[in-house]
Kinemage of the C-alpha trace (Angstrom):
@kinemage 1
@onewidth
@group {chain A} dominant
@subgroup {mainchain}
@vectorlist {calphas} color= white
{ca unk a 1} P 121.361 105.524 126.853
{ca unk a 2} L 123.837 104.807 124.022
{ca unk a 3} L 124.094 108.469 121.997
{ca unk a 4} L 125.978 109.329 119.083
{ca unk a 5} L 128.697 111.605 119.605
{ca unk a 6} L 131.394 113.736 117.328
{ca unk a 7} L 129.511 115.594 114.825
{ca unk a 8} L 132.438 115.121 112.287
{ca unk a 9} L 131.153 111.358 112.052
{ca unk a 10} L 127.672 112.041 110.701
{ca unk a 11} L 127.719 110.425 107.526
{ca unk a 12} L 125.755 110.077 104.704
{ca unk a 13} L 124.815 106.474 105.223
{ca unk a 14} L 124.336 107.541 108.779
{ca unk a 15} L 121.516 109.951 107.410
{ca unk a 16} L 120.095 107.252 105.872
{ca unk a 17} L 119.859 104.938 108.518
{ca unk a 18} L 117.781 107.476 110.644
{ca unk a 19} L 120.337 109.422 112.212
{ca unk a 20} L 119.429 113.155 113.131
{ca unk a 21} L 122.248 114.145 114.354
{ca unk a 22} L 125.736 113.254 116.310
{ca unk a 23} L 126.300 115.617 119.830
{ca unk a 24} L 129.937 116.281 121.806
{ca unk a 25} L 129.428 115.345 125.472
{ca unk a 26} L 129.237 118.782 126.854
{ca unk a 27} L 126.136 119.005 125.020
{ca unk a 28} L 124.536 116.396 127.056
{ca unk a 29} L 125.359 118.137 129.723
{ca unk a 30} L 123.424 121.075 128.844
{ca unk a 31} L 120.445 118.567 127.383
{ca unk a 32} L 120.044 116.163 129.752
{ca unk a 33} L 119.015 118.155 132.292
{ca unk a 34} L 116.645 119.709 130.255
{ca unk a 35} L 114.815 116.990 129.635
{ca unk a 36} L 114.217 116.146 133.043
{ca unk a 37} L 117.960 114.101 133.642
{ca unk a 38} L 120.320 114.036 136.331
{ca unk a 39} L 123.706 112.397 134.473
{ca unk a 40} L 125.677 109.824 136.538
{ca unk a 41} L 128.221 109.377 134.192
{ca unk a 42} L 129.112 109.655 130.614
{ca unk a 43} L 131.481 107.830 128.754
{ca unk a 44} L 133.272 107.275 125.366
{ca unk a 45} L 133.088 104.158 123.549
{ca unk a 46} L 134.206 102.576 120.619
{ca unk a 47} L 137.320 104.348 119.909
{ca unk a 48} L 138.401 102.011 116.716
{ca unk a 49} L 134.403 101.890 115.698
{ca unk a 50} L 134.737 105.957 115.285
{ca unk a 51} L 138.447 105.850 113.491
{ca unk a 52} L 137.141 102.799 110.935
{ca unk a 53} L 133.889 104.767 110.505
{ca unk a 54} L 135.267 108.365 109.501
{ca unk a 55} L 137.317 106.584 106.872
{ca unk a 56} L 135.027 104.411 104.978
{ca unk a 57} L 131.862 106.788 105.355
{ca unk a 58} L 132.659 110.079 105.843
{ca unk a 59} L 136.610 110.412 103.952
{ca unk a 60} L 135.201 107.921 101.360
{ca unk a 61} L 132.145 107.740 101.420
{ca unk a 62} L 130.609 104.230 101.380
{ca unk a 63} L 127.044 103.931 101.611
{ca unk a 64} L 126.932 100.355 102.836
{ca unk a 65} L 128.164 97.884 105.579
{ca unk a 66} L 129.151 95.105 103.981
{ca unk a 67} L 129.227 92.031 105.799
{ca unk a 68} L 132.618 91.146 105.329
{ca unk a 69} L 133.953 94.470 106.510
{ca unk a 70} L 132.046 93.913 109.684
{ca unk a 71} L 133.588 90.405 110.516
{ca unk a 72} L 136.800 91.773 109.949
{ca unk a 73} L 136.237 94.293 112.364
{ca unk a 74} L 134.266 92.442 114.778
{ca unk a 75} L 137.193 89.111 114.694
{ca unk a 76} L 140.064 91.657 114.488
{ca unk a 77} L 139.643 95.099 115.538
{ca unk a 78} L 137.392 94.858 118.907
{ca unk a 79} L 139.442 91.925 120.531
{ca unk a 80} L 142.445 94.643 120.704
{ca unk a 81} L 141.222 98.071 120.384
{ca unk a 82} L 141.098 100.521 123.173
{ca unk a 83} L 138.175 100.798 125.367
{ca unk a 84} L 137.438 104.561 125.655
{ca unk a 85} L 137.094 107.814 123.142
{ca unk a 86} L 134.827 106.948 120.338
{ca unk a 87} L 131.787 107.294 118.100
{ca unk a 88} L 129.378 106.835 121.076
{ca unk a 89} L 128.738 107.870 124.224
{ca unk a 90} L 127.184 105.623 127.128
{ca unk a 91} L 125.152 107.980 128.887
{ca unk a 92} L 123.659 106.883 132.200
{ca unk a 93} L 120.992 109.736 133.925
{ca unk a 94} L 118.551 108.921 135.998
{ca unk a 95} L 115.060 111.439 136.183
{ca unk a 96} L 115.478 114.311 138.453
């Protein structure tokens, strides 16, 4: 399960897009298992997705994606970013 973490990320272009909410990981310690979910292992991703993100949306706030920001990003940025602390979290649980 792919979950959006750091509540200081929630945007509004992220509101409307559908997003709810964001959650910090010890959250999901306290939710998963009340829904029913043992965690395995959670994990930060996308550590330059979260940095690039808090910039444009929240600090400026853009309410778009534009299509050449994300080739930039996806040709430039991902090939050398760190793996690791981010604006996700790969959750994996399994039912208890």
């Amino acid at each position: 399960m792919f979950v959006l973490v750091l509540h200081w990320l929630y945007s509004s272009l992220g509101k409307t897009m559908g997003q709810y909410r964001r959650y910090e990981n010890p959250q999901l310690g306290t939710l998963f298992p009340g829904a029913g979910l043992d965690i395995s292992k959670i994990k930060f991703m996308d550590c330059a997705g979260g940095f690039f993100w808090y910039l444009i949306h929240v600090l400026l706030p853009s309410q778009c994606i534009s299509s050449l920001m994300a080739r930039i990003f996806d040709r430039w940025i991902v090939p050398i970013a760190p793996r690791g602390g981010g604006a996700g979290s790969l959750s994996l649980a399994r039912t208890s």
